[in-house]
C-alpha positions as CSV (number, residue, x, y, z in Angstrom):
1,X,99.7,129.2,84.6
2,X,97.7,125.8,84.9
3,X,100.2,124.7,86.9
4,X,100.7,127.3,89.0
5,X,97.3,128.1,90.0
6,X,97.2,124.1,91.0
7,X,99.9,124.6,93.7
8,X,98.3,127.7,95.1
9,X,95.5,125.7,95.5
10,X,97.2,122.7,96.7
11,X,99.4,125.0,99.3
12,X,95.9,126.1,100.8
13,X,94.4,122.7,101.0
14,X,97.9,121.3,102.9
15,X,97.5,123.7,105.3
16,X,93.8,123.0,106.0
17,X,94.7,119.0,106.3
18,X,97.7,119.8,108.1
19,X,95.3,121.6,110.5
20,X,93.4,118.8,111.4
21,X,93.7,116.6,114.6
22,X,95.2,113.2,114.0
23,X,91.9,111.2,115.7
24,X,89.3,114.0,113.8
25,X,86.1,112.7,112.3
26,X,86.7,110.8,108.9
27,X,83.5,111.2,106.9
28,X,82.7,108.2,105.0
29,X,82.1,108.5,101.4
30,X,82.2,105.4,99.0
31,X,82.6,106.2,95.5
32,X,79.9,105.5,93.1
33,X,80.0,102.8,90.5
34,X,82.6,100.2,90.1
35,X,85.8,100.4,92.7
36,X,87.9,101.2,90.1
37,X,88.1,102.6,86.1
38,X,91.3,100.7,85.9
39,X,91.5,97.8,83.6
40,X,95.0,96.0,83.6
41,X,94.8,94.9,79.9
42,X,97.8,94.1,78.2
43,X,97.7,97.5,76.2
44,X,97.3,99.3,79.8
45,X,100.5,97.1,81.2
46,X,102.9,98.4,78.6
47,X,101.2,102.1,78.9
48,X,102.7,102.0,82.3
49,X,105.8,100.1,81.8
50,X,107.0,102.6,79.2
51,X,106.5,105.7,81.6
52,X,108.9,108.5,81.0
53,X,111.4,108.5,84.3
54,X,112.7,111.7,83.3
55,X,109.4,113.5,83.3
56,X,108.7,111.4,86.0
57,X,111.4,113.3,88.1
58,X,110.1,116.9,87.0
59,X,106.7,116.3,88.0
60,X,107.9,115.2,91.5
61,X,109.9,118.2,91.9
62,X,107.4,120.8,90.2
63,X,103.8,119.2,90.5
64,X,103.7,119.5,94.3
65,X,104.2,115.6,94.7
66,X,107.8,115.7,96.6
67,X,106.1,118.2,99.3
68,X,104.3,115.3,100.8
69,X,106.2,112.3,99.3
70,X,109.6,113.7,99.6
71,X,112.3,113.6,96.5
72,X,113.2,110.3,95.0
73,X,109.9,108.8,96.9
74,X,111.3,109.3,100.6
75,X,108.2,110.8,102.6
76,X,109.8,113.0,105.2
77,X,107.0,112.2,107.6
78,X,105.2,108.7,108.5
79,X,101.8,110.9,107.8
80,X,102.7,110.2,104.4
81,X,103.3,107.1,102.3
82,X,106.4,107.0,100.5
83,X,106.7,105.9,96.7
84,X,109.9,105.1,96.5
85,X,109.6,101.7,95.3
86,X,106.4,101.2,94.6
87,X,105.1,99.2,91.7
88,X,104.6,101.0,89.0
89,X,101.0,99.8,88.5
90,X,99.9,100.1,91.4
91,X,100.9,103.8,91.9
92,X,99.3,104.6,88.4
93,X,96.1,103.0,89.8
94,X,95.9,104.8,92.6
95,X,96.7,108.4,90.9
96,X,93.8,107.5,88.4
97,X,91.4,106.4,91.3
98,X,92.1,109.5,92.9
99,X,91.4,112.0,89.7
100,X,88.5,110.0,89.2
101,X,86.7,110.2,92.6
102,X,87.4,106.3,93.6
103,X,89.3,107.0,96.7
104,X,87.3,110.2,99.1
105,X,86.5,110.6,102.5
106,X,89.1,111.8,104.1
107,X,91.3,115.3,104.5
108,X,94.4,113.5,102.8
109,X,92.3,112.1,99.8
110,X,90.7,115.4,98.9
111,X,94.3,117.2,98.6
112,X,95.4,114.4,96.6
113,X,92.3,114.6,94.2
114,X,93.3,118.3,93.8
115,X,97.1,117.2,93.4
116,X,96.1,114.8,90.4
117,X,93.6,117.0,88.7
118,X,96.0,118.6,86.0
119,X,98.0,115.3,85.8
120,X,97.3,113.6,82.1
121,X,97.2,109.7,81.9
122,X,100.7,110.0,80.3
123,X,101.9,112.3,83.5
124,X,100.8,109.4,85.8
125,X,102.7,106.7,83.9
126,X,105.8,108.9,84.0
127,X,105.4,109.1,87.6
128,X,104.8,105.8,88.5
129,X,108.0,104.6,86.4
130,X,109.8,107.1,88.6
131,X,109.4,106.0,91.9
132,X,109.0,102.2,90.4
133,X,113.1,102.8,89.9
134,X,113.9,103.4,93.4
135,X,114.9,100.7,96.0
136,X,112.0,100.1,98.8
137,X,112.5,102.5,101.5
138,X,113.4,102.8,105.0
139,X,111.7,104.0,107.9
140,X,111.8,107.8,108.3
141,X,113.9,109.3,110.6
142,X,112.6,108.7,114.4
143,X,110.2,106.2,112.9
144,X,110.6,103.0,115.0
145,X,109.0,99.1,114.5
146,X,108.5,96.6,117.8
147,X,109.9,92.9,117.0
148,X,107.8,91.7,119.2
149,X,104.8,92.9,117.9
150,X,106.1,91.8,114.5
151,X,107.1,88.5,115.7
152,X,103.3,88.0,116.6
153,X,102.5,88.4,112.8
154,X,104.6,86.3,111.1
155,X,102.2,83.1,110.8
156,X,99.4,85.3,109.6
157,X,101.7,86.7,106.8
158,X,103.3,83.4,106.3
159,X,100.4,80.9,106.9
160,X,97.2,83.0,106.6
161,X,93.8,81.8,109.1
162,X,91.9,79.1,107.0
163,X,89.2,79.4,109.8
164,X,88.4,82.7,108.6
165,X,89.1,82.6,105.0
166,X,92.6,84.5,104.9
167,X,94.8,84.0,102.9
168,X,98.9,84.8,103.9
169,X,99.5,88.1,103.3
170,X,102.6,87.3,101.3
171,X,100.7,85.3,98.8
172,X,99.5,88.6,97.3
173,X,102.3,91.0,98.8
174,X,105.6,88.9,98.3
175,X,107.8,87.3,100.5
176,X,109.7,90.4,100.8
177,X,106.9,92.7,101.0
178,X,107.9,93.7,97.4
179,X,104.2,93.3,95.8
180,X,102.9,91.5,93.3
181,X,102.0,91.8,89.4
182,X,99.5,94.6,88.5
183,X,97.7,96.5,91.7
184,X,98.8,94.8,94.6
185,X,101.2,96.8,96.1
186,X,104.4,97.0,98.0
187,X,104.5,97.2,101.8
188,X,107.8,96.5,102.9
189,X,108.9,99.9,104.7
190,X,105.8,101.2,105.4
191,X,105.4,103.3,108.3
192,X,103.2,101.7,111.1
193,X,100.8,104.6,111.5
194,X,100.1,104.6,108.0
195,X,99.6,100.7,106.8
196,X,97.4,100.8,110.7
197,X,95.4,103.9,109.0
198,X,95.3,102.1,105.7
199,X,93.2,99.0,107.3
200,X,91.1,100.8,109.1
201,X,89.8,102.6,106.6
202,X,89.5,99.3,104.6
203,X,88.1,97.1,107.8
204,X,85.3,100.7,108.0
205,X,84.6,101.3,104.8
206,X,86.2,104.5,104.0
207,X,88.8,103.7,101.7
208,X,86.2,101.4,98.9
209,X,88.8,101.2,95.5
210,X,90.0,97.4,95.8
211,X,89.2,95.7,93.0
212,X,86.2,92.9,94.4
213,X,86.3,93.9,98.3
214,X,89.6,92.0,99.0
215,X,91.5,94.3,101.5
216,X,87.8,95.5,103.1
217,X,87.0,91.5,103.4
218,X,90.2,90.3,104.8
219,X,90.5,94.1,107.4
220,X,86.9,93.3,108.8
221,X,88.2,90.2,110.4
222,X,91.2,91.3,112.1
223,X,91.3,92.6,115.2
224,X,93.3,95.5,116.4
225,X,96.4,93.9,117.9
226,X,96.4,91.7,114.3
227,X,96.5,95.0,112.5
228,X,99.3,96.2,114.5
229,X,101.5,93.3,114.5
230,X,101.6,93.3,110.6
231,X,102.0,97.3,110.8
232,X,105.4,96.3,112.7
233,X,106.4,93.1,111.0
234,X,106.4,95.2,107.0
235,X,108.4,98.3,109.0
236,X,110.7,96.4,109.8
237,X,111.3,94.4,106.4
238,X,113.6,97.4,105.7
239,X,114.5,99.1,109.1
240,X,118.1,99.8,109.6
């Protein structure tokens, strides 16, 4: 019944989201307190790592999470981030940040806080370990990345800008793209619309849940074009 009620609920809030224009007014709400309740202990690193992949699997299919995400992690739409992939940390951090108010402010954040509400700790481990087992993803169908543009990246990602104090992005995010150990996550495949959305609600301060400031330090001193390039060069880490 819990359960059920949860996707009736969830089904209404999609199709308010879904109903609102792409460049709509993002209300900016930082959460309150610390950016995240998320401690990576070495008790909460083998909580995760010993997710259930088989409950993992139901609650993708029966919890609402493959309507957006798409089965085995594959978002059918670059509106959504897929999972397949991911690390499994990083997902679980993000599913607890969202049941616990540290990611708001937007039309996508509040469905996903109503998506996690009736998930237990244990349910977000198992789901994490799921998509953790997949291989990174491709672009989604019609879902294109410019060379050029990604070209234009590759010394930021490689080398980093001393003069401003940024680091290469693969220092925290792989050479691959694959991500790093504990919350740093995968990128490799990400849609362009989505990783540009991401920043930008980093470099403005909507999106507040990394740990010490580091994405909203490093996003409020790129420009635009920056953003973009980097958008293009992780898209096409797995483009086919």
């Amino acid at each position: 019944m819990k359960l059920s009620l949860t996707k009736s609920l969830l089904a209404s809030a999609l199709i308010f989201s879904l109903g609102i224009t792409a460049n709509a007014h993002e209300t900016k709400t930082a959460a309150v307190g610390p950016s995240t309740n998320v401690a990576w202990t070495a008790e909460m690193m083998r909580f995760v790592a010993k997710g259930d992949l088989g409950n993992g699997a139901r609650l993708n299919a029966e919890a609402f999470c493959a309507s957006c995400h798409g089965h085995a992690g594959i978002a059918p739409s670059p509106n959504w981030p897929s999972t397949a992939g991911q690390r499994a940390e990083y997902t679980f951090k993000m599913l607890k940040d969202y049941k616990e108010g540290k990611r708001t402010g937007t039309a996508h954040n509040q469905l996903m806080q109503l998506a996690v509400m009736p998930l237990s700790d244990q349910d977000m481990a198992d789901l994490a370990k799921y998509y953790a087992s997949f291989p990174l993803p491709s672009l989604p169908v019609g879902v294109t990345h410019d060379a050029a543009k990604a070209k234009d990246a590759s010394k930021m990602i490689v080398r980093g800008d001393g003069s401003r104090f940024i680091a290469p992005c693969q220092s925290c995010h792989g050479s691959k793209g694959e991500g790093a150990i504990t919350d740093t996550p995968a990128l490799a495949g990400m849609p362009p619309e989505y990783f540009i959305k991401t920043m930008q609600e980093y470099r403005d301060g909507i999106r507040t849940n990394d740990v010490f400031s580091r994405m909203r330090l490093i996003a409020k001193e790129l420009s635009d074009a920056e953003i973009e390039a980097m958008a293009h060069y992780y898209a096409g880490m797995t483009a086919k």
